[in-house]
C-alpha positions in Angstrom: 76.7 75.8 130.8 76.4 77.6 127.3 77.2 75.6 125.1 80.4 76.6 122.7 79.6 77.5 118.9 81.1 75.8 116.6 84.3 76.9 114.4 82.6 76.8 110.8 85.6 79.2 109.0 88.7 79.6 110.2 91.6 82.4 109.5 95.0 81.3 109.3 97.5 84.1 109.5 101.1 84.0 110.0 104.0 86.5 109.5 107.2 87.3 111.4 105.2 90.4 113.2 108.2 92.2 113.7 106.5 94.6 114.8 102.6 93.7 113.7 101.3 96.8 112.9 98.1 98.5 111.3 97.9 96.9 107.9 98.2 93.1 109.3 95.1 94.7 112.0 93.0 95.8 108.6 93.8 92.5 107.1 92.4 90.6 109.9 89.6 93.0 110.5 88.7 92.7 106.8 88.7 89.3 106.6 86.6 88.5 109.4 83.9 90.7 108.0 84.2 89.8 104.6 84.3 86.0 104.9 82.8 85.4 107.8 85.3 83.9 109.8 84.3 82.6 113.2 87.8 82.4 114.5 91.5 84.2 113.7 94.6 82.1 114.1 97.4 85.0 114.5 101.0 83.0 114.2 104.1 84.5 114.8 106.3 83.0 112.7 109.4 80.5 114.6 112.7 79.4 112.7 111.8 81.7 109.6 113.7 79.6 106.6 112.3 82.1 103.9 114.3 85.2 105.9 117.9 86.3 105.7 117.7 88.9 108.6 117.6 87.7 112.3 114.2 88.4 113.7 113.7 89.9 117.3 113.2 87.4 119.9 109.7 85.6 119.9 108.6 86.5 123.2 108.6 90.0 122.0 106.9 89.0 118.5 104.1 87.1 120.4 103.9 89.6 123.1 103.1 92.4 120.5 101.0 90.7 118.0 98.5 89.7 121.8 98.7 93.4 122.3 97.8 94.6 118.4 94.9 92.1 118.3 93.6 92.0 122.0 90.5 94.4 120.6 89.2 91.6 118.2 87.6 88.9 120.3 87.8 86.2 117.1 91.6 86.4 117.3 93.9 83.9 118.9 97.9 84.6 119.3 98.7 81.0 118.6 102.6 80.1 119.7 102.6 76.4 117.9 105.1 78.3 115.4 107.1 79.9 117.6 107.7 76.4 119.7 107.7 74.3 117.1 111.7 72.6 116.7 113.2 73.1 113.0 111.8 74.9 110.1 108.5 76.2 110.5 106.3 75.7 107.8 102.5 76.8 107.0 101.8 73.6 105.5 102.9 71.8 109.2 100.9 74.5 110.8 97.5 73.7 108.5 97.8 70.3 109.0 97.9 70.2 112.7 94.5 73.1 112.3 93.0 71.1 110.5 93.4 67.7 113.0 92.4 70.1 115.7 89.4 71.2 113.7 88.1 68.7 111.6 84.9 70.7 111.3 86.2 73.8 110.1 86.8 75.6 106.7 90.6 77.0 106.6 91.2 80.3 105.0 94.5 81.3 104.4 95.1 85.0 105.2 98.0 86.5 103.4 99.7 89.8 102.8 100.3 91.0 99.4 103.8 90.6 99.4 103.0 87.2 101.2 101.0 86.7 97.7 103.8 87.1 95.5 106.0 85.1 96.9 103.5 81.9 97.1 104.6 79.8 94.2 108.2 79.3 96.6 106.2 77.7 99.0 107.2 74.7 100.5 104.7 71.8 99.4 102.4 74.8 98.2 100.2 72.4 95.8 99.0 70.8 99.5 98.3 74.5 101.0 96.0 75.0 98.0 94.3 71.5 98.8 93.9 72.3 102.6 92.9 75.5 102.3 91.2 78.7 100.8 93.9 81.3 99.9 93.0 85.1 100.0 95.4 87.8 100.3 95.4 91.7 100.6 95.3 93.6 97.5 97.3 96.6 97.3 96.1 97.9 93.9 93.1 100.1 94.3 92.0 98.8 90.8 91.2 95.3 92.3 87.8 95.3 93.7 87.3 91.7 94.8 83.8 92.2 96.7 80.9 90.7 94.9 77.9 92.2 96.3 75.7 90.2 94.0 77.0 87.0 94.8 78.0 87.4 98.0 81.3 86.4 97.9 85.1 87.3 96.8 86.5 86.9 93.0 89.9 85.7 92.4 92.7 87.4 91.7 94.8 86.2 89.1 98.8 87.2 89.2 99.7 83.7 89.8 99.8 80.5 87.4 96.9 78.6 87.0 97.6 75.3 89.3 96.7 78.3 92.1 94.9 80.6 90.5 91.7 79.0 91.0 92.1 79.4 95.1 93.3 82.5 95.4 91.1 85.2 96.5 91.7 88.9 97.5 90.0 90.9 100.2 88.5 94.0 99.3 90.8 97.0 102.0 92.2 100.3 101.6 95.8 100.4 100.5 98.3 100.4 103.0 101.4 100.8 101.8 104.2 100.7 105.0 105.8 97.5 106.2 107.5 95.9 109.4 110.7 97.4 107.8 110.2 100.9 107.5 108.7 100.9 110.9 112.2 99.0 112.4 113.9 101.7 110.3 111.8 104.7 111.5 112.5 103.1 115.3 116.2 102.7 114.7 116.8 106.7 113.6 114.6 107.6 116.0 111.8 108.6 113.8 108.0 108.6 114.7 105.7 105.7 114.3 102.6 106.9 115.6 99.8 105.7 114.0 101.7 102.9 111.5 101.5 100.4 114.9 98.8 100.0 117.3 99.6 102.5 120.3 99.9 99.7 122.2 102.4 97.8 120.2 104.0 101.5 120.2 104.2 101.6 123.7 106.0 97.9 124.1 108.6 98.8 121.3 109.4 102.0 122.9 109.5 100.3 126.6 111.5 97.3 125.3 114.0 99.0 122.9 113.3 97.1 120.3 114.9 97.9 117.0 117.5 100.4 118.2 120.9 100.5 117.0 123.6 98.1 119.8 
């Protein structure tokens, strides 16, 4: 029997997925390359506490973000978030990684508007502790790859307790969100190309985001 590598660096990425779609795929794909990661945690999010709007069921969620990632053989649709009973937090969910993985380097993976809104946390001084932060940059003026060195610089639009852990991958801006997509669904507008086709196809199938 082949004996099973090692997880040295692991992603952590979570997000309501509602739908996943092409920038959370370049995210993941960047991150991967950039850092090295030897595995991709891909969590749909469960009881969202941090949202006001009622997100679509999580077998759909889960069943989408499998389909948008099935191409990238480091990724893992993990459901400990979706079954989890209360409030889901990231801090829970990096704890329990890191008891399952004892070996392994956690890395964060957050989207830019995930970024901004990081100083809310919940217990966000311990995420900092447990793990390396790094987020998409959506300014074309950040370059974050250091060739020379290597490795990724920081970016710095947060206070200093967490400035010193937060680092920003280096990917093409991509401006749409999970909300303009429901929004383009709901009037009945194209989304080709903004979702994976497959996602595309299950949202279309499903009737996800139409008007009751």
């Amino acid at each position: 029997m082949t004996p099973v590598e090692p997880i040295l660096r692991l992603g952590v990425f979570g997000g309501a997925f509602d739908p996943p779609h092409q920038a959370h795929v370049a995210l993941v794909q960047a991150a991967i390359h950039q850092l090295k990661l030897d595995q991709v945690r891909v969590l749909p999010t469960g009881q969202a506490w941090h949202k006001s709007r009622h997100l679509s069921e999580a077998k759909h969620r889960l069943l989408m973000t499998q389909l948008a990632y099935h191409h990238l053989p480091q990724v893992v649709a993990d459901e400990r978030e979706i079954n989890r009973v209360g409030p889901s937090y990231t801090v829970d969910t990096l704890h329990e990684l890191q008891a399952q993985f004892p070996q392994a380097e956690l890395v964060l993976l957050l989207g830019d508007d995930q970024r901004r809104s990081l100083p809310s946390w919940h217990q966000i001084d311990e995420i900092a502790r447990i793990a390396i932060i790094c987020a998409a940059g959506r300014d074309r003026s950040v370059r974050a790859w250091n060739e020379d060195s290597g490795s990724l610089l920081a970016d710095s639009p947060l206070h200093d307790k967490l400035q010193a852990r937060i680092l920003t991958l280096d990917m093409p801006l991509m401006p749409h969100s999970a909300t303009d997509i429901r929004e383009l669904v709901a009037t009945e507008q194209a989304i080709t190309g903004l979702v994976p086709p497959a996602v595309e196809r299950y949202i279309l199938e499903n009737h996800l985001y139409r008007p009751h």
